[in-house]
C-alpha positions as CSV (number, residue, x, y, z in Angstrom):
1,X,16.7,-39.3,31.6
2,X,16.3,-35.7,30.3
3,X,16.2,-36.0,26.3
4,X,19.0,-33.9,24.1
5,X,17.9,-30.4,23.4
6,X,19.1,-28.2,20.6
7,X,17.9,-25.1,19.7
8,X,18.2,-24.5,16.1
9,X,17.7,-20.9,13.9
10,X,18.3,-19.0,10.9
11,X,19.6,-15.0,12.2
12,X,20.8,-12.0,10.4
13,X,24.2,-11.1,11.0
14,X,22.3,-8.2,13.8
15,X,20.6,-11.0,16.0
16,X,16.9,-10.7,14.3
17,X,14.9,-13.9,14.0
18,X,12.0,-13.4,11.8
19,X,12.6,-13.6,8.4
20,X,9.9,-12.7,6.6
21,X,11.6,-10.0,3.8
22,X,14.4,-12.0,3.5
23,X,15.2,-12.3,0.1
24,X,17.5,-15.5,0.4
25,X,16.8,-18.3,-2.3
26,X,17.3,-21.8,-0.6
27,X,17.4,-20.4,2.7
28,X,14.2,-22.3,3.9
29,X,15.8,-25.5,2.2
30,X,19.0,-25.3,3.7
31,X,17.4,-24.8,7.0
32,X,15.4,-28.5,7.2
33,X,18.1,-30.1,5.9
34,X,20.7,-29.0,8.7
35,X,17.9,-29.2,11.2
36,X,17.7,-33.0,9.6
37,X,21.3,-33.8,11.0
38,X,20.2,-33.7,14.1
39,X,17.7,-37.1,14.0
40,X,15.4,-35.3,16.7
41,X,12.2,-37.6,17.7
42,X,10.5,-34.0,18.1
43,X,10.5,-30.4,17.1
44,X,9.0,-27.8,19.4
45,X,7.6,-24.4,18.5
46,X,5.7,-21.4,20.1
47,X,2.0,-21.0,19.3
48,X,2.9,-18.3,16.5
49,X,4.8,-20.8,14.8
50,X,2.7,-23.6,15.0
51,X,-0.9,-21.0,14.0
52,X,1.1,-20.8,10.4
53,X,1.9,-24.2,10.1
54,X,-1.6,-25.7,11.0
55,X,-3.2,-23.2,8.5
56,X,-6.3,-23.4,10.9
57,X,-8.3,-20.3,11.6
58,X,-10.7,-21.7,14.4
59,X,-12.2,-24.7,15.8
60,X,-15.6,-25.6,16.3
61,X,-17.3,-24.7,19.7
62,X,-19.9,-27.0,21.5
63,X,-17.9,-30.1,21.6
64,X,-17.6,-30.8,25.2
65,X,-20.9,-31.7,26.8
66,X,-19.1,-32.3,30.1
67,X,-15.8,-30.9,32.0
68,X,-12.8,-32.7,30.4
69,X,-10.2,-34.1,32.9
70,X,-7.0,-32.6,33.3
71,X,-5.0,-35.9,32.5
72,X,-2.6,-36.2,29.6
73,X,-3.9,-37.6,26.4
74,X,-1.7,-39.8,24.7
75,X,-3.1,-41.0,20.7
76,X,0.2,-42.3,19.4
77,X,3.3,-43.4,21.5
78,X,5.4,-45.0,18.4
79,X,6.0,-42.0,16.1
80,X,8.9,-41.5,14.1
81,X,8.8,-38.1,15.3
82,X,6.6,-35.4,16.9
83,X,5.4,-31.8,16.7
84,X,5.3,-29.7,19.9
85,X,3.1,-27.1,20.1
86,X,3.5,-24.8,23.0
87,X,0.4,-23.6,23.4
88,X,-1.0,-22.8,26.6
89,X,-4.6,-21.2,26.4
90,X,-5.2,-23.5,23.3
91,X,-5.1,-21.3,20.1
92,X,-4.0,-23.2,17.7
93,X,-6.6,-24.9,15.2
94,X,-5.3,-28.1,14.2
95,X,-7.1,-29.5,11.0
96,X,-5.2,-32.7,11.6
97,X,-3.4,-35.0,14.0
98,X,0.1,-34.0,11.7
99,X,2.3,-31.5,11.0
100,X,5.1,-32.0,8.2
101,X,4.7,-35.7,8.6
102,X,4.9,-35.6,12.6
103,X,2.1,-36.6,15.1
104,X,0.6,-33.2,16.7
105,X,1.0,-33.2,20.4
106,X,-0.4,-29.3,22.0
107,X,1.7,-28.4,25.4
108,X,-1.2,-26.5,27.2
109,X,-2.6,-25.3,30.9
110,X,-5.0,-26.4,32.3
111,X,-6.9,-23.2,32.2
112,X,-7.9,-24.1,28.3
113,X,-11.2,-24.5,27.6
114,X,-13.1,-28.0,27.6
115,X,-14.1,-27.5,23.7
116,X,-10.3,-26.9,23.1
117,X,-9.6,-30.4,24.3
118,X,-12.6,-32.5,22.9
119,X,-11.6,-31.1,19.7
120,X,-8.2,-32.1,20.0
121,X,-9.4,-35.7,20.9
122,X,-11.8,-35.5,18.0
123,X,-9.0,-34.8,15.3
124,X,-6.6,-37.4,17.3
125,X,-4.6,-35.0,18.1
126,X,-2.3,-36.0,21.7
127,X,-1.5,-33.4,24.4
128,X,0.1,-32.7,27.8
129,X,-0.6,-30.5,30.9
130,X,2.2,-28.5,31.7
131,X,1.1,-26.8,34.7
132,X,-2.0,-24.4,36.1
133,X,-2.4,-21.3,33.6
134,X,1.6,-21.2,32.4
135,X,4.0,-23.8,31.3
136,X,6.8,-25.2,33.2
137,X,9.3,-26.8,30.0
138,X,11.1,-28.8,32.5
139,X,7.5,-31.0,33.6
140,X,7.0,-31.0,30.1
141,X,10.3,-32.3,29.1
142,X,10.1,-35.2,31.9
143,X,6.7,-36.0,30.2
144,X,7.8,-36.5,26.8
145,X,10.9,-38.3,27.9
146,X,8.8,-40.8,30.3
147,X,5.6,-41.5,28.3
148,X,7.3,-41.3,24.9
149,X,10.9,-42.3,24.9
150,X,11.9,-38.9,23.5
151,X,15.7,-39.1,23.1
152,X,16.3,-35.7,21.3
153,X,14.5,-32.5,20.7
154,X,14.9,-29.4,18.5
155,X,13.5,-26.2,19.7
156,X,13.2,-24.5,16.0
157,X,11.1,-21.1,17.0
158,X,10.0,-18.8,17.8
159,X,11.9,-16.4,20.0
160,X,9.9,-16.2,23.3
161,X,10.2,-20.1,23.2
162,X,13.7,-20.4,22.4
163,X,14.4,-17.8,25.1
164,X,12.4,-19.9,27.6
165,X,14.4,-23.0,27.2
166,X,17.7,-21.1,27.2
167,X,16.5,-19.7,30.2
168,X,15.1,-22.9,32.1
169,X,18.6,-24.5,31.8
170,X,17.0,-26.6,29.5
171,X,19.2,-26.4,26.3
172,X,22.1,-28.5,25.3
173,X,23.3,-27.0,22.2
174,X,22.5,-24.2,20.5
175,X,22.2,-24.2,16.4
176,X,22.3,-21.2,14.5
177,X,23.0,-20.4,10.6
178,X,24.1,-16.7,10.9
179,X,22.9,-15.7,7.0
180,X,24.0,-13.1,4.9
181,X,22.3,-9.7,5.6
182,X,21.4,-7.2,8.2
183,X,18.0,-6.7,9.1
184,X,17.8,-3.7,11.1
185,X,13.9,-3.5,11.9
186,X,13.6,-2.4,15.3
187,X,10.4,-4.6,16.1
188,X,11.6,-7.3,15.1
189,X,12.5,-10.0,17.5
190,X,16.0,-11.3,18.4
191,X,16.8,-14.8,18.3
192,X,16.2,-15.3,22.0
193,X,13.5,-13.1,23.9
194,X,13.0,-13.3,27.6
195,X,10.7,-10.7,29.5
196,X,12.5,-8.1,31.9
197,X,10.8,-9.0,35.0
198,X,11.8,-12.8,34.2
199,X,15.3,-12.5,33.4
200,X,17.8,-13.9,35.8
201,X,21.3,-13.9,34.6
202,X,23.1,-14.5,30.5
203,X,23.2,-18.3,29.6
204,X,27.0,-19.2,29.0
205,X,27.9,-21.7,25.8
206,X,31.0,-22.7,24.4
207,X,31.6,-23.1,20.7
208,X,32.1,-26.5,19.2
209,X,32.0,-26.1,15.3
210,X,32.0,-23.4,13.0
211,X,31.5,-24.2,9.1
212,X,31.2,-21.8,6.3
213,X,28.2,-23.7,4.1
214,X,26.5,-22.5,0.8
215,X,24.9,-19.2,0.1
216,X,27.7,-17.2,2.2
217,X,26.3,-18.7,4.7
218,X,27.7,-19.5,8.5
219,X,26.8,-22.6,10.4
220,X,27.4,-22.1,14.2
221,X,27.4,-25.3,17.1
222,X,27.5,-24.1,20.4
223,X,27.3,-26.7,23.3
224,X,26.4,-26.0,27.2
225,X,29.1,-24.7,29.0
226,X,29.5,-27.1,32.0
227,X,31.8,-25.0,34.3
């Protein structure tokens, strides 16, 4: 069975996503403890997202003294939760097997290089093949669901992701704190990005909560619209 998937993200009040410059004191606080609510078993990001939160700058080359098979590798199958990288070439340097207290598991192609994957085994870090050079969410989704027992997922960033699942038909609910400023910087990101020549049509929702929390701040629940 397909796990629960919300999407959940901090915006200015004109749609931008990126918040470095943003001047907001407990912002960052107030957004784990909503994403907390939701009792995911796994929070997904892009590669971006996951490059600053593995603070790794490389990995070491040479590691692979034979062709690595394209099979899912699997280190730990009980965690209380998981961190889903989205990374298909294999970019991100891992130092360790965790992220904020979550077993690492890298979504990649299976165009990434051999050393990308003996060093992921090295460090005990899991991952999954989710397809030939790009990444189809919804063989990835069945994956995690099947091998792991995934129940419930938050997609937490960054844009290009969050627009992919919204744009798979992947997303259950969307999440959004709508905070207190306007960031008007042209090249920044909105909260969902899909490319021009990949669009297909707008993803419909229908609003289930709206709560005014601290900091003149504006918590948003939107569910799938099933009509």
């Amino acid at each position: 069975m397909k796990p629960h998937i919300v999407c959940h993200m901090m915006s200015s009040l004109d749609g931008r996503s990126l918040t470095d410059g943003w001047n907001l004191d407990g912002s960052s606080d107030l957004y784990e403890s909503t994403a907390a609510t939701f009792a995911a078993d796994g929070w997904i990001c892009g590669r971006v997202t996951m490059q600053e939160v593995s603070h790794g700058t490389d990995y070491p080359k040479g590691l692979a003294s034979a062709p690595v098979p394209r099979t899912d590798h699997f280190v730990e199958r009980h965690a209380s939760q998981y961190a889903i990288s989205i990374d298909p070439q294999g970019r991100v340097a891992w130092k360790t097997n965790t992220a904020l207290e979550s077993h690492v598991i890298e979504v990649v192609s299976e165009s990434v290089s051999d050393d990308f994957l003996a060093y992921l085994q090295s460090i005990g870090v899991s991952y999954v093949f989710g397809g030939k050079s790009e990444i189809d969410l919804s063989i990835v989704i069945d994956k995690l669901a099947r091998e792991l027992d995934i129940k419930r997922l938050i997609v937490e960033g960054g844009s290009h992701v969050s627009g992919a699942f919204a744009h798979a038909g992947l997303l259950d609910e969307v999440s959004v704190l709508i905070m207190p400023l306007i960031d008007a910087r042209t090249d920044h990101p909105g909260s969902f990005e899909v490319a021009m020549d990949e669009w297909k049509k707008p993803v419909y929702l229908k609003l289930d909560s709206v709560e005014e929390i601290e900091g003149d701040v504006v918590w948003l629940r939107y569910k799938r619209n099933q009509a």
